[in-house]
Every structure is written in structure tokens, then in C-alpha cells.
C-alpha positions as CSV (number, residue, x, y, z in Angstrom):
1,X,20.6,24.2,-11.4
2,X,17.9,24.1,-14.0
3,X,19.9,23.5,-17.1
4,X,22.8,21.1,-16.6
5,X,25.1,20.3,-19.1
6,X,26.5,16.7,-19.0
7,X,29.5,15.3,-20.6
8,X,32.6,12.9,-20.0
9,X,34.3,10.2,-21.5
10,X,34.4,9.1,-24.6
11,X,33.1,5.1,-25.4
12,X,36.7,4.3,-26.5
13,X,38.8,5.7,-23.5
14,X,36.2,3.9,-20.7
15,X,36.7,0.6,-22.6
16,X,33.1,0.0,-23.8
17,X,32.7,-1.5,-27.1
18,X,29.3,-2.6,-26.9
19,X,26.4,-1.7,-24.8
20,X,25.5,-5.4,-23.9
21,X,29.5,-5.2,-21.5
22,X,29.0,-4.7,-17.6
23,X,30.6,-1.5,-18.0
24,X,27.9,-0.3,-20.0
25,X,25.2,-1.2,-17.4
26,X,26.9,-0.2,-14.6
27,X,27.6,3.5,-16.2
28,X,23.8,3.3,-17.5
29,X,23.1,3.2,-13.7
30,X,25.3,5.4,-12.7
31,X,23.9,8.0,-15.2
32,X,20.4,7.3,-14.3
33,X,21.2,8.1,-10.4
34,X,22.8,11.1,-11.1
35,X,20.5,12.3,-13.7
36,X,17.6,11.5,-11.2
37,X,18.8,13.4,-8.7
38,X,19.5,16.5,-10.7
39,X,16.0,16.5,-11.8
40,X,14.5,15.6,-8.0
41,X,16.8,19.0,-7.1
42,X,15.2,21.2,-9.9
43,X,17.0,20.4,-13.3
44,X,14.5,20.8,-16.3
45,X,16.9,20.8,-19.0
46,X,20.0,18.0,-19.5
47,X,21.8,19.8,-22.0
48,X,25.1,17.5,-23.8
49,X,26.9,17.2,-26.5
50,X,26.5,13.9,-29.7
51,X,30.0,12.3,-29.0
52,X,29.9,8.7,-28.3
53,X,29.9,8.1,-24.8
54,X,29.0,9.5,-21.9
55,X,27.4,12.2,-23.5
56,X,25.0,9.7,-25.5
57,X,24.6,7.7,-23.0
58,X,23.1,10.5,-20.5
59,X,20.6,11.6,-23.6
60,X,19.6,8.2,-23.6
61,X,19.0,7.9,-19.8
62,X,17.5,11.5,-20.2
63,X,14.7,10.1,-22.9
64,X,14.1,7.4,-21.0
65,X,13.4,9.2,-17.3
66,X,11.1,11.5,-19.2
67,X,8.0,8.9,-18.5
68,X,8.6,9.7,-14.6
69,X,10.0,13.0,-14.9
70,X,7.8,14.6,-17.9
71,X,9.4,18.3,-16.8
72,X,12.6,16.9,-17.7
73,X,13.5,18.4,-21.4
74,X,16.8,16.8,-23.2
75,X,19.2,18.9,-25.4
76,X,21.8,17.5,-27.5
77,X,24.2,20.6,-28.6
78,X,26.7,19.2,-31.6
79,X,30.1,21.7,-32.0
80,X,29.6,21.7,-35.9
81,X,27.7,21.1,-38.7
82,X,27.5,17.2,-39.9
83,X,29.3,16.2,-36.8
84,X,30.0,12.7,-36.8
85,X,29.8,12.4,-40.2
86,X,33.6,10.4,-40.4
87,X,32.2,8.0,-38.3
88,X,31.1,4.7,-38.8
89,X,27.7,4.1,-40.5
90,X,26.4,2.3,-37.3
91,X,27.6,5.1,-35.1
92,X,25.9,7.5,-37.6
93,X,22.6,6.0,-37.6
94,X,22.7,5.7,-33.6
95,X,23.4,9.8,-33.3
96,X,20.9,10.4,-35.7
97,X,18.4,8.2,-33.8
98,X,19.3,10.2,-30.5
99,X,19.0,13.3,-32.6
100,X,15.6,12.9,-33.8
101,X,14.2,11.8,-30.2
102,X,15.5,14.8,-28.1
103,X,13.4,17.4,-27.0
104,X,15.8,19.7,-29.1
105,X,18.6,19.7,-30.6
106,X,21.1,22.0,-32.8
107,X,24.3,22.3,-33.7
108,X,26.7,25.3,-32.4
109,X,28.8,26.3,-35.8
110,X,27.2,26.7,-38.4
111,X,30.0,25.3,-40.6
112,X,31.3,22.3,-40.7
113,X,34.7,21.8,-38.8
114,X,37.3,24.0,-39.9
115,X,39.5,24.7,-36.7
116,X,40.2,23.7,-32.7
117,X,38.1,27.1,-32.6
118,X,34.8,25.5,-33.0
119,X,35.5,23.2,-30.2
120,X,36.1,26.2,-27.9
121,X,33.3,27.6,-28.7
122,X,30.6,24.9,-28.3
123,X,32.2,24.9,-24.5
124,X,32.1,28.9,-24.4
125,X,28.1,28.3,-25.5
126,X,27.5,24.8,-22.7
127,X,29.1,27.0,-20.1
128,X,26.6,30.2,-20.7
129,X,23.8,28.1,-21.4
130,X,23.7,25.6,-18.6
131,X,24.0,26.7,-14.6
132,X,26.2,23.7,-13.4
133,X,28.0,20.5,-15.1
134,X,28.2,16.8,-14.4
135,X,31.4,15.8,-15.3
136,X,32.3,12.3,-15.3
137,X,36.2,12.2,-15.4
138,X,39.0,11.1,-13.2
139,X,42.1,14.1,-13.4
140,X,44.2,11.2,-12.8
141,X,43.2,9.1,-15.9
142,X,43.3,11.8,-18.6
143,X,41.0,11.8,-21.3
144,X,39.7,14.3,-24.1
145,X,37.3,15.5,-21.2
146,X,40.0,16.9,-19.9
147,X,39.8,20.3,-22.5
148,X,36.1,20.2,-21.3
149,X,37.3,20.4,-17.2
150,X,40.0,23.0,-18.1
151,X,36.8,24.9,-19.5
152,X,34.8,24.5,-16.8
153,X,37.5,25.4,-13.8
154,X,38.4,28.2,-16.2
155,X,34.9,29.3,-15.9
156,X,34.6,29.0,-12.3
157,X,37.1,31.6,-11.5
158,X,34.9,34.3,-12.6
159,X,31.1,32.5,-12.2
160,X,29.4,30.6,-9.8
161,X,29.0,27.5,-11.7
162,X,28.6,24.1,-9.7
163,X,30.4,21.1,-11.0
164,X,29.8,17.7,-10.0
165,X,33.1,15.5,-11.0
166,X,32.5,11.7,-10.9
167,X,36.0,9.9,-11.0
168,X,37.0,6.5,-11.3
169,X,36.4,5.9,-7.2
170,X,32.5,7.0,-7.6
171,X,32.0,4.8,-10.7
172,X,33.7,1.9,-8.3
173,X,30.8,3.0,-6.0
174,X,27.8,2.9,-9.0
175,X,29.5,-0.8,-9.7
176,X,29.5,-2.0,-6.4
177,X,25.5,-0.8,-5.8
178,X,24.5,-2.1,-9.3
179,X,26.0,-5.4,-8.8
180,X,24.4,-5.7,-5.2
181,X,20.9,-4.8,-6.8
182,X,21.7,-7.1,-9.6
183,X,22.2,-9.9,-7.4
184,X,19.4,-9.2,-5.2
185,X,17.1,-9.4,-7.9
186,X,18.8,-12.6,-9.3
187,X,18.7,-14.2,-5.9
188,X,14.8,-13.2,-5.2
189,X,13.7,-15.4,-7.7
């Protein structure tokens, strides 16, 4: 998969209010092992979307792998004109930051939103623009991800398209190896 698109969770439905919480480092890691081992199995493109979560997050990781990986190109694809626009300032400034540092970035509509439409067209445009997805969502704890796995199993029935789900039980796994590194390092000095 060269051009993987990655998206999941939003901030608010994982719990993470602020990127200095546990959660936050432990899905930091998470993202970074994932996205590292995309890239090691021939991902050159980490395409995702601008909402606040997941999907920033894994830019984030993306920009900051690039110093080991320089092949590695991050996209961030935004459904609509001015998206995130309602939000708050600080949660303005941050997607604009991330906007100006990717390797490109654009937004699907042209318009700004007008209709659920849009919506299904940016994941029309992720699914025949990317060649796989990492998905990090639980079909047990339902989120707005879920219109986004819909899309993708959708998709599947007529395309090969590889999707890599992480649920709750593999972020259990990211936690438990984070905090065994994390006390490793602690306890080596």
C-alpha cells in the first residue's frame, strides 16, 4: 500500500482533553508504530482527514517520522471548504498549524458545508485515492468512525482494499508496551 489513508476517533469520543493525559502518549505511540510499519512495508503517502483526533494526531506523527523516513509524504484531505471553522480558536489555530506543515494538503468540496453529501464524498475521494486504510475503531464502542468503516467494508465488496482495524484490545496492547518502555527508561536512570 503506497498511499494509506488513516482515520479514527475523534479527541472527544477517546476521552482526551489535552495532549499532556496518558491517553494521549500512549495513542501517540501507538500511531507512531503503526505508521512505522506502513512506511517500512512501502507506504509513501499518509493521506487523512483535519478532524481532531486520530486523524491529527497521525499527521503529526507523519511530520515528525519524516526525519527517518524522508520518502514518507503527509496529506491532510479536509471534506469542505473552511472546515473547522465553528471550532474553537485554539482548535483553529492547531489545524491550521498542521495545515501549513504537511506535504500537501486540500480540501475535497469546493464549497463550504451544505449537506451529509459532502461527507460522502470526501470518503468516495479517501477510498479511490489511497490503496488500504488504518482504521482505529472498536465496532463494539461506536463512534462517528463508524460512517467511515461502513465506507470502507462497503468498498471492499467490489475492491481489494486492505484495512487494518485497531480496536480497543490493540490499544490495551500499545498501553501495556508504552508503559513497560516508559518504566524501563524511568528505572535505567
Amino acid at each position: 500500500m503506497q498511499r494509506v489513508w488513516i482515520t479514527g476517533y475523534r479527541a472527544y469520543e477517546l476521552g482526551v482533553f489535552s495532549e499532556k493525559e496518558p491517553k494521549f502518549l500512549v495513542l501517540q505511540y501507538a500511531l507512531k508504530k503503526l505508521i512505522t510499519q506502513a512506511v517500512e512495508d512501502g507506504t509513501t503517502w499518509l493521506i487523512t482527514g483535519g478532524q481532531m483526533g486520530i486523524e491529527q494526531w497521525a499527521a503529526q506523527v507523519g511530520m515528525t517520522l519524516k526525519s527517518d523516513y524522508p520518502e514518507l509524504q503527509v496529506a491532510m484531505m479536509t471534506p469542505f471548504t473552511h472546515f473547522g471553522s465553528k471550532w474553537k480558536p485554539d482548535n483553529q489555530a492547531k489545524l491550521a498549524a498542521l495545515l501549513s506543515q504537511v506535504d500537501f494538503q486540500a480540501s475535497v468540496s469546493n464549497h463550504d458545508y451544505s449537506s451529509p453529501q459532502q461527507l460522502r464524498n470526501y470518503q468516495e475521494f479517501m477510498l479511490t485515492h489511497t490503496d488500504g486504510a488504518i482504521l482505529v475503531y472498536d465496532v463494539d464502542n461506536e463512534g462517528k468512525s463508524r460512517y467511515d468503516y461502513n465506507a470502507i467494508v462497503n468498498w471492499q465488496d467490489q475492491h481489494d482494499y486492505p484495512l487494518q482495524l485497531i480496536d480497543f484490545d490493540q490499544l490495551q496492547e500499545f498501553s501495556y508496551e508504552f508503559a513497560e518502555i516508559s518504566n524501563k527508561g524511568f528505572n535505567s536512570n
